[in-house]
N, C-alpha and C positions, 0 to 999 in steps of 0.2 A: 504494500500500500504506500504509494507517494505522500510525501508531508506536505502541510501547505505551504508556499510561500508566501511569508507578510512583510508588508510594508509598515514599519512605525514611524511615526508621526507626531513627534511631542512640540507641543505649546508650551516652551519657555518660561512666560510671562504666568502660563495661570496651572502647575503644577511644581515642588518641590522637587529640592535633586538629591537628598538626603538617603530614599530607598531605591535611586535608579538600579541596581544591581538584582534587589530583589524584583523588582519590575520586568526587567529582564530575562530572568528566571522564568517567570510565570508567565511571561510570554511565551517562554520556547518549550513549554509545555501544550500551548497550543498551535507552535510549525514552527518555520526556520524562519526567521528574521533578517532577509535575504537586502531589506533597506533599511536605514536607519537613521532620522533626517530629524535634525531639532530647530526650530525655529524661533527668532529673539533677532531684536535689537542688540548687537553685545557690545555697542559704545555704552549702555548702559549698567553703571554699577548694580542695578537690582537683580542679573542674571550672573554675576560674576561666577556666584556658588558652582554653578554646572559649567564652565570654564575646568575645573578640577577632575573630572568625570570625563567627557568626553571622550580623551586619546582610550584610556584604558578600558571602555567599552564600545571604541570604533563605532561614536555618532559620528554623522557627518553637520555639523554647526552652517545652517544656511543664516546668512546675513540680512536681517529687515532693515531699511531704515526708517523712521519712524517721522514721516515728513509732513505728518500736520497734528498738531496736538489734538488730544483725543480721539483718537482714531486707530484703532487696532490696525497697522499694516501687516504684525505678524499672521493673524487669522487668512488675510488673501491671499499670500506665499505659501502657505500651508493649503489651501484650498485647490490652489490654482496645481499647487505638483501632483496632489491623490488626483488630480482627472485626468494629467500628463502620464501619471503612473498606469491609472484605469486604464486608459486608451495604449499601454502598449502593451500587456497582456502579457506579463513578466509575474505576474504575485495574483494569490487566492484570496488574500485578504487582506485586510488593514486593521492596526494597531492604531488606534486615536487616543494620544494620551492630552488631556485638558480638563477644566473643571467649566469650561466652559459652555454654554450655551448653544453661541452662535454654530458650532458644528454639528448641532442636529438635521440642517438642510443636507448635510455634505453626506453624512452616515447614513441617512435615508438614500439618497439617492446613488452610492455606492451600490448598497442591499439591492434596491433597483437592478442594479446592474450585475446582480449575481453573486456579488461579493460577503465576504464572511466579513464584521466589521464587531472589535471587538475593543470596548471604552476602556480607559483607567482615568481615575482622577479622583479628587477629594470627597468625603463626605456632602461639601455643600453643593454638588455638585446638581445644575437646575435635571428634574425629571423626566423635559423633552428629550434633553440629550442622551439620556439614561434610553430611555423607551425606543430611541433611536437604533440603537447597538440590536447587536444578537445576544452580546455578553456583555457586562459592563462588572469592570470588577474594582473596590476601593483601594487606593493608597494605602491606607490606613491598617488592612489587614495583612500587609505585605513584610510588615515590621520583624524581623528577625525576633521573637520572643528570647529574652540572656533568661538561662534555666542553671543550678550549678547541676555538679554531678550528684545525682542518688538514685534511688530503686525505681528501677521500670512503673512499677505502681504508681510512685509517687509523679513521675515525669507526665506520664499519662495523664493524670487526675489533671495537672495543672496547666498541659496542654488544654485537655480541652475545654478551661474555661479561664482560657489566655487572653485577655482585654476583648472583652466583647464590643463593637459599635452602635447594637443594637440589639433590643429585646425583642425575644419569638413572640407578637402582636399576635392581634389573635387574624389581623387579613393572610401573615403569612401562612398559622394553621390551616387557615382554610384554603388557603393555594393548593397546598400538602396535600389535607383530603381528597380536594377534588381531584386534584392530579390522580394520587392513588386511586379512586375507581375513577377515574377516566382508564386508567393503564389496567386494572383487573379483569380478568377472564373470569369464565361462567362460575367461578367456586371463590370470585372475589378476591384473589390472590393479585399483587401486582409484583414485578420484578424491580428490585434495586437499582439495578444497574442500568436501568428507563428512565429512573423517574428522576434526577438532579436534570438532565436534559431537559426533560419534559416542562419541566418548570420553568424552566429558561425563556421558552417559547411565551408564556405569561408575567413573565417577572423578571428581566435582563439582569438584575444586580443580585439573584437571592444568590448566595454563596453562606456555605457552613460556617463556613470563617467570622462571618457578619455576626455571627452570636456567640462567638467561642468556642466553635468547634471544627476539628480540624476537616473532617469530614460528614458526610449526611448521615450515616450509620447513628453516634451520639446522638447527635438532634434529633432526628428519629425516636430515640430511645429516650432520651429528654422530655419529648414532648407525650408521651406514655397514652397515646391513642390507639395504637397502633399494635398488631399482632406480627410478631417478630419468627420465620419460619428458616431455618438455616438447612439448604438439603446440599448433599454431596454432588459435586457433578462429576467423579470417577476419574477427574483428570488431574494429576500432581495436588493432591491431598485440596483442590480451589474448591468452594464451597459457594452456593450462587444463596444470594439472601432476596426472599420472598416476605412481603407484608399484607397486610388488610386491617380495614377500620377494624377495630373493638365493636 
């Protein structure tokens, strides 16, 4: 199976540079990161910070100049390369990293055009642009958790309720259930391994992480609705996890 190629895309001005490394990471968890293009004014001391990062993670620093006050010229360089990019049919997807806004026309109209388009950016980050993505995942959970050494038990426990950004609401439970019988068969069973996707399709930002936990299994089990069924699948001891409402 071929991996995707993505094009990333970070906005300077309206994302930190503090976890670029982890960002990075969890991108190439979703394909290869085949562009890598940051965009800023950087006569401007406000982007200095990511000046330090760059070389060692092979961005390429596009120059905005910023030629009328108030006025975002980074957002139309950025804009203007993803259609440059689109139209030459090099990349599967796109990486938009911003907290901003104004690129939910751009991610919408990617998607349009087949493309996989997958957000990072801050918590405050507005909900159009959110709803825009396929995936939209926060900063904020990207944060290397400092754990010292001790017992598997104990690492565990504290993983997974490792700063949470946000409480399981009762709209996310109900994402959860419906998904699960959406995804259940005639004996009301649904598969695990469906349903974080599934949800995606309704909810671009739901990620485990967003509440503390590292993966959907805890949360799951957290949220104690849910009939938890573990059956063998005969291949190297894997084990396929099945649920249904209570």
């Amino acid at each position: 199976m071929t991996e995707d190629k993505l094009a990333v895309l970070i906005d300077a001005d309206n994302v930190p540079y503090s976890n670029v490394k982890e960002m990075l990471e969890e991108i190439a968890k979703n394909g290869t990161p085949t562009i890598k293009r940051i965009y800023a004014d950087w006569t401007k001391p406000t982007v200095s910070g990511w000046k330090s990062v760059l070389l060692e993670n092979a961005i390429t620093p596009i120059q905005q100049y910023s030629y009328t006050t108030g006025k975002n010229s980074t957002d139309s360089a950025l804009i203007i390369d993803a259609m440059d990019i689109l139209y030459s049919e090099k990349v599967n997807g796109f990486c938009i990293v911003s907290s901003d806004s104004d690129f939910t026309r751009l991610a919408t109209r990617l998607r349009e055009a087949g493309m996989t388009v997958i957000g990072f950016g801050e918590r405050k980050t507005p909900k159009p642009f959110i709803a825009a993505c396929d995936k939209f995942i926060y900063l904020e959970i990207l944060k290397t958790p400092k754990t010292e050494t001790t017992s598997i038990a104990k690492v565990t426990e504290k993983t997974k309720k490792e700063e949470p950004i946000s409480k399981v609401d009762t709209e996310t439970i109900r994402i959860i259930t419906e998904s699960v019988n959406d995804l259940a068969d005639e004996t009301g069973w649904a598969f695990l391994g469906s349903l974080g996707h599934y949800i995606l399709k309704k909810k671009p930002d739901f990620d485990p992480r967003n509440y503390g936990f590292q993966k959907l299994l805890p949360l799951i089990r957290d949220i104690n609705k849910f009939e938890i069924d573990e059956r063998d699948s005969g291949l190297n001891n894997i084990r396929h996890i099945y649920l249904k409402q209570k």
